[in-house]
C-alpha positions in Angstrom: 11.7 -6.5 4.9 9.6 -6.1 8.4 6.1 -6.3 7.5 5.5 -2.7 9.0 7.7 -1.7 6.9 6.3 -2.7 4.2 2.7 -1.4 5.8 4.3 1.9 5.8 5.0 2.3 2.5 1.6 0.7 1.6 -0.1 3.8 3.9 1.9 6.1 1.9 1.5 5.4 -1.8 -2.2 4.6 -0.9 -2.8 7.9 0.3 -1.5 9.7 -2.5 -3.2 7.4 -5.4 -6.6 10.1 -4.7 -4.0 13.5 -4.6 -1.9 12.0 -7.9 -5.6 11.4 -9.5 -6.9 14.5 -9.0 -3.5 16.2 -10.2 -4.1 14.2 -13.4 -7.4 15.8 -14.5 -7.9 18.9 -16.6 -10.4 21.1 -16.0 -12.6 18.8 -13.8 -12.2 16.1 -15.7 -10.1 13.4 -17.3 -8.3 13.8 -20.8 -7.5 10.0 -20.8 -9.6 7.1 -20.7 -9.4 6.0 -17.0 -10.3 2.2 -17.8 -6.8 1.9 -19.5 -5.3 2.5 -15.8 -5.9 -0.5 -14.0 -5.0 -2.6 -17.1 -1.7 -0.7 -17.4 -1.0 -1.2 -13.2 -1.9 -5.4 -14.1 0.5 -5.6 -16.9 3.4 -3.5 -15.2 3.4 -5.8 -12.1 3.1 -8.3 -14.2 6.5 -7.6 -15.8 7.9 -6.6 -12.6 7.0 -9.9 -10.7 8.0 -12.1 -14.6 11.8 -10.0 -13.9 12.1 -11.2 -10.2 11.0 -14.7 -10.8 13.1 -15.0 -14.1 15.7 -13.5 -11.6 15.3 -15.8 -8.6 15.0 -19.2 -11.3 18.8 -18.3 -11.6 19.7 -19.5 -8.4 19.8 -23.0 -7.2 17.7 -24.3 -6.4 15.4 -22.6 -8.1 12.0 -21.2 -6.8 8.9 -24.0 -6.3 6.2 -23.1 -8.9 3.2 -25.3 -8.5 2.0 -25.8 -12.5 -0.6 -28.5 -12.1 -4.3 -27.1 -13.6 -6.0 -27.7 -10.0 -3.8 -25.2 -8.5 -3.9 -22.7 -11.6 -7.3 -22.7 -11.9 -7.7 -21.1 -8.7 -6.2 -17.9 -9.7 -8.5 -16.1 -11.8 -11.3 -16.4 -9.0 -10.1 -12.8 -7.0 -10.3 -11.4 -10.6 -13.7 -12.2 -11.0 -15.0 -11.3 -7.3 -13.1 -7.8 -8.1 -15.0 -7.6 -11.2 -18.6 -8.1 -9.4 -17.5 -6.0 -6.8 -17.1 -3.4 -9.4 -20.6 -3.7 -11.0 -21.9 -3.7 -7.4 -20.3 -0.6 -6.6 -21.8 1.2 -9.6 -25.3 -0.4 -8.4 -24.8 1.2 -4.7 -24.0 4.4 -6.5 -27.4 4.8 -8.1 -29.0 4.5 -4.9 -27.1 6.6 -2.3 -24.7 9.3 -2.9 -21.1 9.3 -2.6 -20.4 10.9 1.2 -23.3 7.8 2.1 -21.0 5.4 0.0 -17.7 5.8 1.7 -19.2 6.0 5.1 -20.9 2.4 4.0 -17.2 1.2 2.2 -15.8 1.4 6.2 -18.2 -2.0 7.0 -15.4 -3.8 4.8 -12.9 -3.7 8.1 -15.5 -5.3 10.2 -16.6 -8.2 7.4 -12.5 -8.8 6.9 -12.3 -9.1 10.4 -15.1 -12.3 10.3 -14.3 -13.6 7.2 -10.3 -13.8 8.4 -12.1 -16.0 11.3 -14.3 -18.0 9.9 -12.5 -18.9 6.4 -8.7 -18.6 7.4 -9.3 -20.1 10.9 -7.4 -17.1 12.2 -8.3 -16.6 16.0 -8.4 -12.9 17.3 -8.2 -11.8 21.1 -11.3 -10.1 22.5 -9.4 -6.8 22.7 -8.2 -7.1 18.5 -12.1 -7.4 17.6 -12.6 -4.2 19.7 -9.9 -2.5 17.9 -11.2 -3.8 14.7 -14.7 -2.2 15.4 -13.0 0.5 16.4 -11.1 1.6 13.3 -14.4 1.2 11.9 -15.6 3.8 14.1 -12.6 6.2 13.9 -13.0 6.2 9.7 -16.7 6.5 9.5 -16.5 9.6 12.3 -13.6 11.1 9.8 -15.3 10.8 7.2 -19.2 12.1 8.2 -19.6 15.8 8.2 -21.4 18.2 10.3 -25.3 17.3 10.7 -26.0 21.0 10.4 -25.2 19.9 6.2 -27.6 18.5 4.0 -25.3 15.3 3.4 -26.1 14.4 7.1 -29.4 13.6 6.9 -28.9 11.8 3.3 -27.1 9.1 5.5 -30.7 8.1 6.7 -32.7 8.9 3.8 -31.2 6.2 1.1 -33.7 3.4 -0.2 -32.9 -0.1 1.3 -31.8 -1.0 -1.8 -28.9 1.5 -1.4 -27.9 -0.6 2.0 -28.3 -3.9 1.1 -25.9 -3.1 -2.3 -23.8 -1.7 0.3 -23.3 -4.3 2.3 -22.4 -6.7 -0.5 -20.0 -4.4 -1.5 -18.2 -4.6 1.4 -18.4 -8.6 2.1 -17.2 -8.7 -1.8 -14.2 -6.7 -1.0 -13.4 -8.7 1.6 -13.7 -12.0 0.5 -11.9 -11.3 -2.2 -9.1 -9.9 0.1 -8.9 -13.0 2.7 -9.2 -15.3 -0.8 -5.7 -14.0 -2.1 -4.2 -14.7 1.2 -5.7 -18.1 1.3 -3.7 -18.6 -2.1 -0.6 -16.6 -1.1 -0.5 -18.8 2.2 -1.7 -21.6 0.9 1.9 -23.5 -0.3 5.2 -22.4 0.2 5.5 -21.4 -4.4 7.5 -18.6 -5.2 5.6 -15.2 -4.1 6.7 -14.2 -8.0 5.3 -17.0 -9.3 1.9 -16.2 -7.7 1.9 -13.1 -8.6 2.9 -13.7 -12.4 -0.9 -16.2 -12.1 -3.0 -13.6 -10.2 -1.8 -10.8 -12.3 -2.1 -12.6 -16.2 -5.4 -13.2 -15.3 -5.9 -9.7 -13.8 -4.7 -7.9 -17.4 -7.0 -10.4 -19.4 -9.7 -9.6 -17.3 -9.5 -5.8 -17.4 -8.6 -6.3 -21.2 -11.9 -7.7 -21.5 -13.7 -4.5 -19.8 -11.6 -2.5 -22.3 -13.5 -4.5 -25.4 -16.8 -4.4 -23.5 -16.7 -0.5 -23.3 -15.8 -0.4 -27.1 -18.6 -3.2 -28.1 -20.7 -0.5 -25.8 -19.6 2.6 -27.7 -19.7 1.2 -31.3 -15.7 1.7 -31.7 -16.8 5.3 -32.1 -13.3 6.0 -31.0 -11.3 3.0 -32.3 -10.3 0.0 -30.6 -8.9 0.1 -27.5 -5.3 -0.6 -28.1 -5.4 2.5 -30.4 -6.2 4.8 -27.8 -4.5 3.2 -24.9 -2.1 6.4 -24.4 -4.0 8.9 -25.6 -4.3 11.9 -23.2 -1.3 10.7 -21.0 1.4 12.7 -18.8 3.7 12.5 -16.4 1.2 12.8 -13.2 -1.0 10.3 -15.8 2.2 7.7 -15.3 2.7 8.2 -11.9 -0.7 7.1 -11.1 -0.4 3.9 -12.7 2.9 3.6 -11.3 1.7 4.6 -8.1 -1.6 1.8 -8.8 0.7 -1.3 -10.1 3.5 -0.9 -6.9 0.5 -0.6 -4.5 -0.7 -3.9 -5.8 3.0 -5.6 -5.5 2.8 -4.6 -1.3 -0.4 -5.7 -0.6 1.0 -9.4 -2.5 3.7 -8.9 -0.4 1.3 -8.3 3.0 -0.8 -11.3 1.6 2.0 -14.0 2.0 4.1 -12.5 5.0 1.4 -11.0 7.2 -2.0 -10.8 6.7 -5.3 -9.3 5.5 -5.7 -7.2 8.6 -2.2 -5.8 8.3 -3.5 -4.2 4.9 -7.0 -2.8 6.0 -5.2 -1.0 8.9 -2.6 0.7 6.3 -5.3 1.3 3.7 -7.4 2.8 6.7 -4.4 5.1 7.9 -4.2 6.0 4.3 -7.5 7.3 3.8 -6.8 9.8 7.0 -3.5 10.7 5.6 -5.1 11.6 2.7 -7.5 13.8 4.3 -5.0 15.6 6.1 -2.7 16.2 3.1 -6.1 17.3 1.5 -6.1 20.0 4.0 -2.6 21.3 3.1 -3.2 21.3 -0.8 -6.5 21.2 -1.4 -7.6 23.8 0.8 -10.3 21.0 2.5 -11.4 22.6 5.8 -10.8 20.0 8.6 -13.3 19.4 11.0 -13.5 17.8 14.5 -14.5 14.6 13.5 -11.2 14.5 11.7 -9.2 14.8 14.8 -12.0 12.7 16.5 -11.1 9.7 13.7 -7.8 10.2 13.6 -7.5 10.1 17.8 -9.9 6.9 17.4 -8.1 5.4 14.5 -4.5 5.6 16.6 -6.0 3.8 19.6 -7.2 1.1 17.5 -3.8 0.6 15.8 -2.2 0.5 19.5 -4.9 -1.2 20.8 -4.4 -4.1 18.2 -0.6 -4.6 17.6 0.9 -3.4 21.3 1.7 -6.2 23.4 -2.1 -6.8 26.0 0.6 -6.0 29.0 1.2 -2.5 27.2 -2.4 -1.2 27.3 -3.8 -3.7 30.6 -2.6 -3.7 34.2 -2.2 -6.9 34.8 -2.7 -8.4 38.4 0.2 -9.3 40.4 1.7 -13.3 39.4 -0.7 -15.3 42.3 1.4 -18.2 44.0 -0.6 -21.3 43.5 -2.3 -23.2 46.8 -0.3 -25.9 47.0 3.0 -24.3 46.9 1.3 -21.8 49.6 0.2 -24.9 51.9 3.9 -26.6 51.1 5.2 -23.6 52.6 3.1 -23.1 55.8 3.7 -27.0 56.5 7.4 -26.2 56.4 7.2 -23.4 58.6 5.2 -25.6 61.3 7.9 -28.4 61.3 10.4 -25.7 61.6 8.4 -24.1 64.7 7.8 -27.8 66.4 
């Protein structure tokens, strides 16, 4: 598949994860455990990528799978960045509120943007990093709200705690982002047989949260494995459905295009959200929607479109000596 293709779909199921959540509460709240969700999205692509690769070792030749440990080991690292990105994110919480915190989650497309330089030795044009800052720009506008609103001047007002957590949050995300697509890229193994690693150690490790929260509570409910279904439905399913094939695209993006690829979808995702919020939510737009979303577009063509697309280019210059080759043939021809 063409990776905008795949970008596409990426935009799309991203955007509806928030509408399919909100769909799955009950009366404001949530009837299941939502911890059991990610672990449910590891273990299904899990067993999707375990089908494909036990599909594609039936050809000959058969995939390369790298087994030695010093590869391996390398695998459960973006589990455990995830997992103190997690805790970081619940330490920014307690010091700004949640309209503050998503404005702050946009400085993740800038520090990708570095990071993709400085670690993955990926060089971008001048006019890419001004996209880049761009779509940073376009979602944050979205996303703040009219200053005549109390949330406006709680932007200002957090403690520099708040910030600093912030910040970290975002580098977090991103390194662990440009990390997966330095092991995705870094041999030509199966893309299954990645996955299969990244994703065993991605159900242990939220199978370990599940134990902590039960060692937390007492087993006041039971163990976890107990209650792992309990309170489920169909819009229940389709969010871990929806949460496990998101995961399978952006492995996808990580080995045949790249980290940026996946923050412009997820960035186009959050917009679409906010429109399809409009239609059946009944959120009121406001002009710095449309403002974000106008931005957001010009980044995304100011990025991918060819530099002849969006600058005039001067006219092709002959160089000097073919211009003095020519006027000495034209005084020969005179004499």
């Amino acid at each position: 598949m063409r990776w905008y293709v795949v970008a596409s779909l990426l935009t799309v199921l991203t955007s509806s994860q928030g509408i399919l959540t909100t769909l799955s509460q009950s009366n404001g709240g949530y009837k299941y455990d939502y911890a059991t969700v990610p672990f449910l999205a590891e273990v299904f692509k899990l067993l999707v990528s375990s089908i494909f690769l036990w599909r594609e070792m039936q050809n000959s030749p058969p995939p390369k799978m790298t087994m030695d440990w010093k590869s391996v080991r390398l695998y459960p690292i973006p589990s455990i960045i995830y997992l103190i990105h997690n805790n970081v994110q619940f330490a920014t919480l307690t010091y700004v509120d949640t309209s503050t915190y998503q404005i702050m989650g946009n400085l993740k497309i800038v520090t990708t943007g570095i990071l993709f330089r400085l670690f993955l030795k990926r060089k971008l044009t001048n006019l890419q990093w001004m996209a880049i800052v761009l779509l940073a720009v376009g979602t944050t506008t979205s996303q703040v709200k009219g200053c005549g609103e109390a949330s406006c001047d709680s932007l200002f007002s957090s403690p520099i705690q708040g910030y600093l957590f912030g910040v970290l949050s975002a580098c977090l995300s991103a390194l662990a982002g440009v990390y997966t697509e330095f092991l995705m890229k870094k041999n030509n193994d199966s893309l299954y047989w990645q996955n299969v690693q990244l994703y065993t150690f991605g159900s242990i490790f939220n199978m370990g949260r599940l134990l902590m929260d039960d060692f937390r509570s007492g087993f006041e409910e039971g163990p976890w494995w107990q209650r792992l279904f309990n309170g489920y439905n169909m819009t229940t399913w389709l969010v871990v459905l929806n949460l496990g094939t998101t995961g399978l695209l952006v492995s996808w993006l990580m080995k045949y295009a790249d980290n940026i690829v996946k923050v412009y979808a997820t960035s186009m995702a959050m917009l679409l959200t906010m429109v399809l919020s409009v239609l059946l939510f009944d959120f009121k737009p406001t002009v710095q929607l449309f403002l974000g979303i106008i931005i957001c577009m010009m980044s995304l063509h100011m990025y991918f479109a060819p530099p002849s697309t969006i600058v005039d280019l001067p006219l092709t210059v002959k160089p000097a000596s073919e211009s003095v080759s020519e006027v000495s043939v034209e005084r020969r021809t005179d004499s």
